[in-house]
ChimeraX commands (.cxc) that place a marker at each C-alpha (Angstrom):
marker #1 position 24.47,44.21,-4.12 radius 0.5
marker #1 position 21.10,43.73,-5.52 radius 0.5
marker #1 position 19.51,40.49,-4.75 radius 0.5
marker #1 position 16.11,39.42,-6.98 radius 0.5
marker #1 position 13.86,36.51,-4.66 radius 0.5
marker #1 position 11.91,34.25,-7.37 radius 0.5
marker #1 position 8.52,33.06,-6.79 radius 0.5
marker #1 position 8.31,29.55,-8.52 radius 0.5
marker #1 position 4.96,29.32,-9.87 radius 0.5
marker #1 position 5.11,25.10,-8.39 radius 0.5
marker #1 position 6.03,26.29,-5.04 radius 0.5
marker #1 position 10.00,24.86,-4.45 radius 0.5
marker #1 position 9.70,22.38,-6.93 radius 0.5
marker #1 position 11.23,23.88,-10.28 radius 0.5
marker #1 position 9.35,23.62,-13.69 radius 0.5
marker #1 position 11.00,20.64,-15.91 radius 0.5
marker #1 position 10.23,20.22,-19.28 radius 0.5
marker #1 position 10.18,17.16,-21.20 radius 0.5
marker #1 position 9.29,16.29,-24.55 radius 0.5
marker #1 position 8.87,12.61,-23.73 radius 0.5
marker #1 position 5.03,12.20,-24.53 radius 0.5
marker #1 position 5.43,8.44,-23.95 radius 0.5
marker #1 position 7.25,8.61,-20.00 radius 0.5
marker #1 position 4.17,7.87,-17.20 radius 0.5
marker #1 position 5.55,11.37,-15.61 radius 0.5
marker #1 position 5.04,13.25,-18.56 radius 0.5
marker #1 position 2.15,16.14,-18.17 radius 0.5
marker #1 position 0.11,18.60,-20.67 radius 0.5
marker #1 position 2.87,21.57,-21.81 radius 0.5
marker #1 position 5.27,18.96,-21.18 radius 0.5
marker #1 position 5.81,19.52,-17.73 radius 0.5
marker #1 position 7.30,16.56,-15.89 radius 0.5
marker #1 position 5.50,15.58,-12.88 radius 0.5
marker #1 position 8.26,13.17,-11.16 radius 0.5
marker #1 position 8.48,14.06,-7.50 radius 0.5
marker #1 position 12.72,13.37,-8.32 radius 0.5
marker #1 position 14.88,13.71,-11.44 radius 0.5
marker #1 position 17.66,11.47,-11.89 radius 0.5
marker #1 position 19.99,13.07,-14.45 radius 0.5
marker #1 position 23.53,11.62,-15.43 radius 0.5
marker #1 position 26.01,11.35,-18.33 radius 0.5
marker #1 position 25.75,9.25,-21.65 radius 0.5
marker #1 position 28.48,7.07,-19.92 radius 0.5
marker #1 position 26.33,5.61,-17.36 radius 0.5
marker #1 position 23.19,5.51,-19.49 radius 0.5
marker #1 position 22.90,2.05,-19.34 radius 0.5
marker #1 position 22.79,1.91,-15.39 radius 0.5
marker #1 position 20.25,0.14,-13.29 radius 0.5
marker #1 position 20.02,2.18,-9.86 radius 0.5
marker #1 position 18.29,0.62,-7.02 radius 0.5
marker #1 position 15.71,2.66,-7.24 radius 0.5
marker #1 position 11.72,3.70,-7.06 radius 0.5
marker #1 position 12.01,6.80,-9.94 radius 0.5
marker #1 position 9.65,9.75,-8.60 radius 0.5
marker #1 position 10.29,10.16,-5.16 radius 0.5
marker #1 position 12.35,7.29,-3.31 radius 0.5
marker #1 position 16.29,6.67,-3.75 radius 0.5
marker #1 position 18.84,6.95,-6.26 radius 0.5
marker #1 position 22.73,6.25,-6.18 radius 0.5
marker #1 position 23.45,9.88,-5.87 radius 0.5
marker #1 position 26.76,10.01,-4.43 radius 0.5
marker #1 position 29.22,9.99,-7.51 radius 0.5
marker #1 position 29.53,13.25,-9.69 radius 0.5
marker #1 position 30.56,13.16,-13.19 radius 0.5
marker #1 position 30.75,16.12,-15.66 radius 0.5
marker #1 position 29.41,16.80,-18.78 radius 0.5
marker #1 position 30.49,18.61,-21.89 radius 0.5
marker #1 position 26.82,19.68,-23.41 radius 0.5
marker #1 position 23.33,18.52,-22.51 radius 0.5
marker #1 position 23.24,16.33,-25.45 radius 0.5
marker #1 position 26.22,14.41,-23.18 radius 0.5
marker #1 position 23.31,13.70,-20.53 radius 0.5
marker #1 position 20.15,11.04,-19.83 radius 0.5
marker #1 position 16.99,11.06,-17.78 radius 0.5
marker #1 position 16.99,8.28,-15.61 radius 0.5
marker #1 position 14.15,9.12,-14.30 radius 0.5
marker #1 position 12.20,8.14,-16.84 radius 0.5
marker #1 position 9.57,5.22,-16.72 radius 0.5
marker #1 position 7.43,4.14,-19.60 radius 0.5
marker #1 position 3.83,4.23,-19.80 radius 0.5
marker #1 position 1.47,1.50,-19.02 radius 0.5
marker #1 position -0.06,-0.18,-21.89 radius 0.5
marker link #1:1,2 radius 0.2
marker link #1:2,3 radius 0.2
marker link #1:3,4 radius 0.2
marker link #1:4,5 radius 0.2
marker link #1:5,6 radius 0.2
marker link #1:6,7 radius 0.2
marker link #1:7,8 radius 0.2
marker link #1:8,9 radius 0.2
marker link #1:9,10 radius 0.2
marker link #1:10,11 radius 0.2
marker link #1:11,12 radius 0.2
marker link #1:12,13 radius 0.2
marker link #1:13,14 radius 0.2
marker link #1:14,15 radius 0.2
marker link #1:15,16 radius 0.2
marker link #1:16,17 radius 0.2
marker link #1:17,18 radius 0.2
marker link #1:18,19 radius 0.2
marker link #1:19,20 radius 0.2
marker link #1:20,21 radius 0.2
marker link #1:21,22 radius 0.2
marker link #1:22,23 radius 0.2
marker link #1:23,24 radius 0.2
marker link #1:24,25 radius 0.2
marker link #1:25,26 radius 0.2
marker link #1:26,27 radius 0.2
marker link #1:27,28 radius 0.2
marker link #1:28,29 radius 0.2
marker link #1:29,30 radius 0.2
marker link #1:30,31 radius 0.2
marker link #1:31,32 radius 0.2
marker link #1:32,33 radius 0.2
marker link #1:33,34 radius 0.2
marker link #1:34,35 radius 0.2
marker link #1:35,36 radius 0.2
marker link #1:36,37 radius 0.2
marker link #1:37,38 radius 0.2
marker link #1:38,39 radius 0.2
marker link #1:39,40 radius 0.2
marker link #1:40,41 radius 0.2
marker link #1:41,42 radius 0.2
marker link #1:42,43 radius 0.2
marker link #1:43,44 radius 0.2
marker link #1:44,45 radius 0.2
marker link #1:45,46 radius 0.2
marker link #1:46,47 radius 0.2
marker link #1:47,48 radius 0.2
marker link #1:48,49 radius 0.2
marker link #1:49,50 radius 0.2
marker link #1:50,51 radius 0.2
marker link #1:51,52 radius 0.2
marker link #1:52,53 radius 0.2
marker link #1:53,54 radius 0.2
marker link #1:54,55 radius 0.2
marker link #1:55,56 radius 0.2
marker link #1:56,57 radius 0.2
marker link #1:57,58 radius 0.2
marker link #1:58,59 radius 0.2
marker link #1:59,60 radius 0.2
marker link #1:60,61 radius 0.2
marker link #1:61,62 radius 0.2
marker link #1:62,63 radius 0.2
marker link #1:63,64 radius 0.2
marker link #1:64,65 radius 0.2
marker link #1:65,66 radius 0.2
marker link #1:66,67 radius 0.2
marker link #1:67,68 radius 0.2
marker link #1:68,69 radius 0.2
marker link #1:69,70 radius 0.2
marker link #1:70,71 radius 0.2
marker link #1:71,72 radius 0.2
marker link #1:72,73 radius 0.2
marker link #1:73,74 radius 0.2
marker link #1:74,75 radius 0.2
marker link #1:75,76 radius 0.2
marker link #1:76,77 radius 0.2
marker link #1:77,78 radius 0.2
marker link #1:78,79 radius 0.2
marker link #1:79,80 radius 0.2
marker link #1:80,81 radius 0.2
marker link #1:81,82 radius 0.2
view
């Protein structure tokens, strides 16, 4: 068994993209710069976790599935100051 090891060019944090220009984590190329990313279903879109988005706590313990991304939301995202 052949096993490939893949350098991530952001050390262990993986490359997301976002095409949110207006989110306060949102970075040049896209690149979300959120320490965390809270991602769950359509269904609970409207949820307000006790949370600090980038970095602190989120209510991570139930699991849900999803048909197709387009069946998914960012939680994690936080608009940018005026």
């Amino acid at each position: 068994m052949k096993f490939e090891v893949i350098i991530m060019p952001n050390g262990d944090k993986p490359i997301v993209k976002c095409s949110v220009s207006n989110c306060s984590y949102w970075g040049e190329q896209n690149v979300c710069k959120a320490d965390l990313i809270m991602i769950d279903i359509d269904q609970h879109a409207g949820a307000h976790y006790d949370a600090e988005f980038a970095g602190e706590a989120f209510d991570t313990d139930h699991r849900d599935k999803a048909a197709s991304s387009s069946a998914t939301c960012c939680h994690t995202f936080k608009p940018k100051s005026s």
